[in-house]
C-alpha positions in Angstrom: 72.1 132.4 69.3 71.6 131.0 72.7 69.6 128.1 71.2 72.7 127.4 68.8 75.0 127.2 71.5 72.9 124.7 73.4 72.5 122.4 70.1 76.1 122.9 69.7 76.2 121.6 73.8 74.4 118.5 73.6 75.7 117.7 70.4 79.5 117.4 71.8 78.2 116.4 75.3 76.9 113.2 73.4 79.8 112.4 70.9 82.1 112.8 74.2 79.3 109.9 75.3 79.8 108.2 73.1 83.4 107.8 72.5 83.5 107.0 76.3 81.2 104.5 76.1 83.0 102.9 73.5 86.6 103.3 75.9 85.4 102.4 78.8 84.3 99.4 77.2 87.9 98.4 76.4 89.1 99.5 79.3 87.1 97.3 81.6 88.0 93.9 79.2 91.4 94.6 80.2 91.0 96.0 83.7 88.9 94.3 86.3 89.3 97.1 88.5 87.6 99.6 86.2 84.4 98.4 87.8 81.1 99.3 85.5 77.5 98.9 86.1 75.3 95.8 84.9 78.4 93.6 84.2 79.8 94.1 88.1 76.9 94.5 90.2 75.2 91.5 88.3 78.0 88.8 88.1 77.5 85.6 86.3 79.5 83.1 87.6 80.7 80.4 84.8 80.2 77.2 85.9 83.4 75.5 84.8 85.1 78.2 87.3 82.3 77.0 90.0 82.9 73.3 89.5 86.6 73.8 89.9 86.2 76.3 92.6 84.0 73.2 94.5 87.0 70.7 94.0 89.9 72.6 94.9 89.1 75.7 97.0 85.6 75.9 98.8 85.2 75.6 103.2 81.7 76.1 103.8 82.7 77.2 107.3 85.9 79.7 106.3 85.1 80.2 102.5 87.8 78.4 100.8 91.0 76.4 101.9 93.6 74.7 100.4 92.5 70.5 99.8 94.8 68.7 102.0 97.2 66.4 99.1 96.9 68.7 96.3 99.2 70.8 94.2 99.0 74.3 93.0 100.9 76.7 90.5 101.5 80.1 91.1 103.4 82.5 88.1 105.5 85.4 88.8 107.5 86.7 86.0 106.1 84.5 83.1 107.3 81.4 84.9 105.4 78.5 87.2 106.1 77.9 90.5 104.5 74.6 92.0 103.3 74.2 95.4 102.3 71.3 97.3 99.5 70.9 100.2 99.9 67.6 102.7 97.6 65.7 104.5 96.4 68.9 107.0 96.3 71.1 104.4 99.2 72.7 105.6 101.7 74.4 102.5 104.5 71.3 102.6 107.9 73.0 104.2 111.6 72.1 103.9 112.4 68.8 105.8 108.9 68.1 106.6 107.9 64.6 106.9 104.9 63.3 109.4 103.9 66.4 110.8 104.5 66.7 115.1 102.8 67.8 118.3 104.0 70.6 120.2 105.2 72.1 117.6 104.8 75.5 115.8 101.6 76.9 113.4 102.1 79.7 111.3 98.3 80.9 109.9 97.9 84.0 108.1 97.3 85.3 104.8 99.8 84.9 101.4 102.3 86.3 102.9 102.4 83.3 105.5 101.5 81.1 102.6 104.5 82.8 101.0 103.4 82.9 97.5 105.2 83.2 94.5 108.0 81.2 95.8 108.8 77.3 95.5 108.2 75.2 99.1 111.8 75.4 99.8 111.8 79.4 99.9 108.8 80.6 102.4 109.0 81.7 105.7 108.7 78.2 107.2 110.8 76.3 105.2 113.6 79.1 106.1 112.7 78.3 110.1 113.0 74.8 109.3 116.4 75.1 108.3 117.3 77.2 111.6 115.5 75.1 114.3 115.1 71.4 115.5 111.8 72.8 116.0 109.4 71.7 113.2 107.1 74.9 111.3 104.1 74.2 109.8 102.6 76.4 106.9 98.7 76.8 107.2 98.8 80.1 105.7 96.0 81.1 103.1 96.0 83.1 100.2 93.6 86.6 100.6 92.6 85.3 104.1 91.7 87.9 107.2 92.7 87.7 110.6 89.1 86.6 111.1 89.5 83.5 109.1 93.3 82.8 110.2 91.4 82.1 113.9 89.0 79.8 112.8 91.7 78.2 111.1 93.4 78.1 113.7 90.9 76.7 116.4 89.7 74.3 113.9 93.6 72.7 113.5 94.6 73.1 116.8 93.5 70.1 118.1 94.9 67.7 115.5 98.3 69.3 116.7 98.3 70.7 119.9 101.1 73.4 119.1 103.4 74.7 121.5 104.0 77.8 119.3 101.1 79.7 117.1 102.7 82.4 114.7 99.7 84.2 112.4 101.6 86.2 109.5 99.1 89.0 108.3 99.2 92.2 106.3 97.6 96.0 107.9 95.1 95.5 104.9 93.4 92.7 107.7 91.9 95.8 108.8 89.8 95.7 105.6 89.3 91.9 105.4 88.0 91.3 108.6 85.1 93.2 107.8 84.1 91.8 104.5 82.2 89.0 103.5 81.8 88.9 99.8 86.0 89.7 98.6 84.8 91.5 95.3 83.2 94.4 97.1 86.9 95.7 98.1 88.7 93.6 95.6 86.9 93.8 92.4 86.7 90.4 90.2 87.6 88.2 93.4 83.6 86.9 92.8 84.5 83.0 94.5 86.1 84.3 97.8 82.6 84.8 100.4 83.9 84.6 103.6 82.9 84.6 107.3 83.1 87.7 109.6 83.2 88.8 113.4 81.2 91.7 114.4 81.2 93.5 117.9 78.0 93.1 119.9 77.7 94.4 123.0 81.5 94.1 123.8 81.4 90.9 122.5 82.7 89.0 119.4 79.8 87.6 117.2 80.6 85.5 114.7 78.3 85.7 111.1 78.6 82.7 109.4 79.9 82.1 105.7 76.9 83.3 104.2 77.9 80.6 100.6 77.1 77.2 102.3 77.0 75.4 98.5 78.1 75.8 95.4 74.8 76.2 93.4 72.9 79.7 91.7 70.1 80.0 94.5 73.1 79.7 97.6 75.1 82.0 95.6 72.1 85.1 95.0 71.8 84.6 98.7 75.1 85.1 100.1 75.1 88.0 97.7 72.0 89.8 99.2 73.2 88.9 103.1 76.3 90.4 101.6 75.0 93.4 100.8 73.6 94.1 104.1 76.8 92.8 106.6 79.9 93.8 104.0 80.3 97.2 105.0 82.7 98.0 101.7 79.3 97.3 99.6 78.5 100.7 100.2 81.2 102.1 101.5 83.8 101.1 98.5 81.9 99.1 95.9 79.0 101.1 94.9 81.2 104.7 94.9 84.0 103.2 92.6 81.2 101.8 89.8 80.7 103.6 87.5 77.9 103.7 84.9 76.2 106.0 81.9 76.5 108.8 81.7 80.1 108.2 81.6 80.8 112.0 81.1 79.3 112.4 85.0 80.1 109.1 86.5 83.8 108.7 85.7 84.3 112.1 87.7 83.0 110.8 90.5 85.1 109.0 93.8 88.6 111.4 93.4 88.1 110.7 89.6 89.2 107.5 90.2 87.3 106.1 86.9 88.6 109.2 85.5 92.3 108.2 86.2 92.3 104.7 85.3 90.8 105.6 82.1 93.3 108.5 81.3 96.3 105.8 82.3 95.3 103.2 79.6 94.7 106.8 76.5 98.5 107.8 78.2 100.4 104.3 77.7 98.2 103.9 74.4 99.5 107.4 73.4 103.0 105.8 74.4 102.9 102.5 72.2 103.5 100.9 75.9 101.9 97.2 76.0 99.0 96.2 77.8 100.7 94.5 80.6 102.9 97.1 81.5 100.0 99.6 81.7 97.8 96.8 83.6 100.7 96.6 86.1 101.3 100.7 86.2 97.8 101.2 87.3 97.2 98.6 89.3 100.4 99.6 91.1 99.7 104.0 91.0 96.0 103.5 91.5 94.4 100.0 92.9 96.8 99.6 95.1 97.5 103.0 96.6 94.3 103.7 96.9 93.5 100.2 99.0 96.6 101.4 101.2 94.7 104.9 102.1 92.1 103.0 103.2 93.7 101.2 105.3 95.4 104.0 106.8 91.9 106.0 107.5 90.4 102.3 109.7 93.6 102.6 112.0 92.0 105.9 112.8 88.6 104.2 112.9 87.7 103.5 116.4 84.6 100.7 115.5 87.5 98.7 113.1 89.9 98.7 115.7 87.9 97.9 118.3 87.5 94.7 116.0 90.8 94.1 115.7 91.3 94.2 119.4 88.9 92.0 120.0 89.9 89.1 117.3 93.6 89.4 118.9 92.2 88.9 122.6 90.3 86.3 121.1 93.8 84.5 120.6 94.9 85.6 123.5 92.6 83.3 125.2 92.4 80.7 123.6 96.1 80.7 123.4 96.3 80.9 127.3 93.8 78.1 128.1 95.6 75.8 125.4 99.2 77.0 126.9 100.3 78.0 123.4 102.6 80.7 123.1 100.9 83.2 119.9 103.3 85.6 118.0 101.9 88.3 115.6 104.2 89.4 112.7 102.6 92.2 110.8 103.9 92.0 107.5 103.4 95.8 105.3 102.8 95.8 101.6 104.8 98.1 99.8 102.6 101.1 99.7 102.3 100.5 103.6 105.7 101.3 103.7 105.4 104.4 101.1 103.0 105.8 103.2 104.5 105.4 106.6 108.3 106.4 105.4 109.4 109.5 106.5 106.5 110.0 108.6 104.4 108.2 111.8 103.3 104.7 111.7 99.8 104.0 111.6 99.9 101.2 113.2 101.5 102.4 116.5 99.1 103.0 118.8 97.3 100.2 118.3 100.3 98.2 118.6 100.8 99.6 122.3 97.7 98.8 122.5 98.4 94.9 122.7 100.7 95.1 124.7 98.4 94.6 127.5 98.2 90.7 126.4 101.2 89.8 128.7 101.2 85.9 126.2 101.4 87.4 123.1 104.3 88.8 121.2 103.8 91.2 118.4 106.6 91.9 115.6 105.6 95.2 113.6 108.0 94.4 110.4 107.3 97.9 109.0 110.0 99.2 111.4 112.2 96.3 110.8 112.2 96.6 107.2 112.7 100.6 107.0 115.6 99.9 109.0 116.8 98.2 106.8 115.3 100.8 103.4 118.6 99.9 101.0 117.2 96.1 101.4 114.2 97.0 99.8 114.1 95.8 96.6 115.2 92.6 97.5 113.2 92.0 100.2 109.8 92.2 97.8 109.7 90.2 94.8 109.3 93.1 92.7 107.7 96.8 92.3 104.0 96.0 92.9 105.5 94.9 96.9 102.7 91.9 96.7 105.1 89.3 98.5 108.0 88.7 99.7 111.2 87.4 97.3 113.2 84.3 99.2 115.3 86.7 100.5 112.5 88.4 102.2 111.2 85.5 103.4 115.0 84.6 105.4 115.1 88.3 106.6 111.4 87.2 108.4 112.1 83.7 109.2 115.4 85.4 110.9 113.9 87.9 113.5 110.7 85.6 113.9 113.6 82.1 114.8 115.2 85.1 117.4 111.8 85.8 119.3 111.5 82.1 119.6 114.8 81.2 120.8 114.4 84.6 123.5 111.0 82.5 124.7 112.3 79.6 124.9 115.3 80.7 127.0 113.0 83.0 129.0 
């Protein structure tokens, strides 16, 4: 009897197998963040996607970088919006002809960039039509604060600002210590990046470890990686999942479990593929990516980090005489969490205030304070940028801290 029962065991233990084999197969065609073992953790890179990469994207210093004179597309809501890069690589703003001294920078990440939008609508162009003083865009899609510095230093000097505003997202608490993007966002294979670490109190840089665009430079800067990308282990290899899929998917708060369950739910539905792609990318990617970033503003090693990178500007900015201005810009979910309850990122903004220079705008307040704006304020639900009007409401507060230095 016993022996039946166990026949009867492994015999629906291993259809179960199979069938998940067979979904989870699907699943991950249509979900890059339904990460699986031996297609994942052993990329191949297509070389097309490397030779275009080469032409249009790839710093060997900061890991990619808009080409100065180039053009780009982005697509939000089925439709193509064309930007245009000048002759520093800056994002081209409203009004902007030959590009000034002693003016102001804005660096960050796509927020600063302001993607999504035409060059008439981001957060510079909407200064621009405020100020005599001239704004130049050098944001950078999916950079860190990390990479918005070297940016930074390595433009300054063509420039000499008067002004340095860098436009980042809390997430920077993740990308700063990264180095190879598709650990903590899955499928982003291209984006290797440099990194700071703390040493003895001090900042250490660890270089770009993809110098060329070639197999052997690529293997490399995979296995140093490894080794100096602390979501490797600490992200990568807990969400991948692998056979037995009846144990695996279980594992990491079920997360395999739940993305799987999504797509059977909207299949169950009739729902389309997008609209599920978006859901769970929304409900689980994303939320999940906004509870980590909550637990490293309780890390005392990541902000430490942090601290240092924004004394870093601090000094630089105070032996160049350049006044630098921090907006923190949330993501949607940053605001889901910290509505209704205390913001994460308090302390450590009380924190900088012992930089005397340096202004810091925390725009989760300002946009809570303004909740019924919400909507329009992001471009839509997902909360991944800012819509034009969102983009004014920033360019607004950021023109007013100017105008109080400037007076001051």
């Amino acid at each position: 009897m016993v022996f039946e029962y166990l026949v009867i065991l492994i015999f629906t233990l291993l259809t179960l197998e199979v069938l998940l084999f067979f979904l989870v197969k699907i699943v991950r065609k249509n979900f890059q963040w339904l990460i699986t073992k031996n297609i994942d953790d052993k990329v191949i890179f297509d070389q097309n996607l490397l030779k275009k990469f080469k032409k249009h994207s790839f710093h060997k210093k900061l890991g990619w970088e808009p080409k100065p004179n180039t053009s780009g597309k982005d697509i939000h809501d089925c439709k193509e919006i064309k930007y245009n890069i000048g002759k520093f690589g800056q994002r081209v703003s409203y009004n902007e002809k030959n590009l000034k001294k002693n003016q102001c920078l804005i660096f960050g990440d796509s927020f600063a960039f302001s993607r999504q939008v035409s060059d008439n609508n981001t957060i510079s162009s909407h200064l621009n039509k405020k100020s005599n003083l001239k704004f130049y865009n050098f944001g950078v899609g999916n950079y860190g604060l990390d990479q918005a510095i070297l940016r930074f230093e390595k433009i300054y000097f063509n420039l000499h600002p008067k002004y340095v505003i860098f436009i980042i997202v809390p997430e920077t608490i993740c990308r700063i210590q990264s180095m190879w993007k598709h650990f903590f966002e899955y499928g982003n294979i291209l984006a290797f990046k440099p990194r700071f670490i703390v040493d003895k109190d001090s900042l250490k840089l660890l270089r770009c470890p993809l110098k060329s665009i070639n197999n052997a430079e690529i293997n490399n800067a995979i296995i140093y990686s490894k080794k100096n990308d602390i979501f490797y282990k600490k992200k990568f290899q807990k969400d991948l999942i692998f056979m037995p899929y009846i144990f695996s998917l279980f594992k990491n708060n079920l997360r395999g479990l739940k993305i799987v369950l999504s797509y059977l739910d909207f299949k169950i539905k009739g729902k389309s593929i997008k609209k599920w792609k978006d859901e769970a990318f929304f409900k689980i990617v994303l939320k999940n990516n906004a509870l980590l970033t909550k637990n490293f503003y309780k890390n005392q090693n990541s902000l430490l980090l942090m601290y240092k990178l924004f004394e870093r500007i601090n000094l630089f900015c105070k032996d160049k005489k350049v006044t630098p201005i921090i907006a923190m810009i949330p993501q949607i979910q940053d605001i889901h969490l910290i509505k209704g309850s205390q913001d994460y990122m308090e302390s450590f903004e009380k924190k900088l205030k012992r930089f005397k220079g340096m202004k810091f705008l925390n725009f989760t307040k300002l946009f809570l304070k303004e909740s019924s704006k919400i909507d329009k304020i992001y471009l839509d639900k997902s909360g991944n940028h800012l819509s034009s009007f969102g983009n004014n409401f920033v360019a607004k507060k950021l023109f007013a801290e100017i105008s109080k230095i400037k007076n001051v």
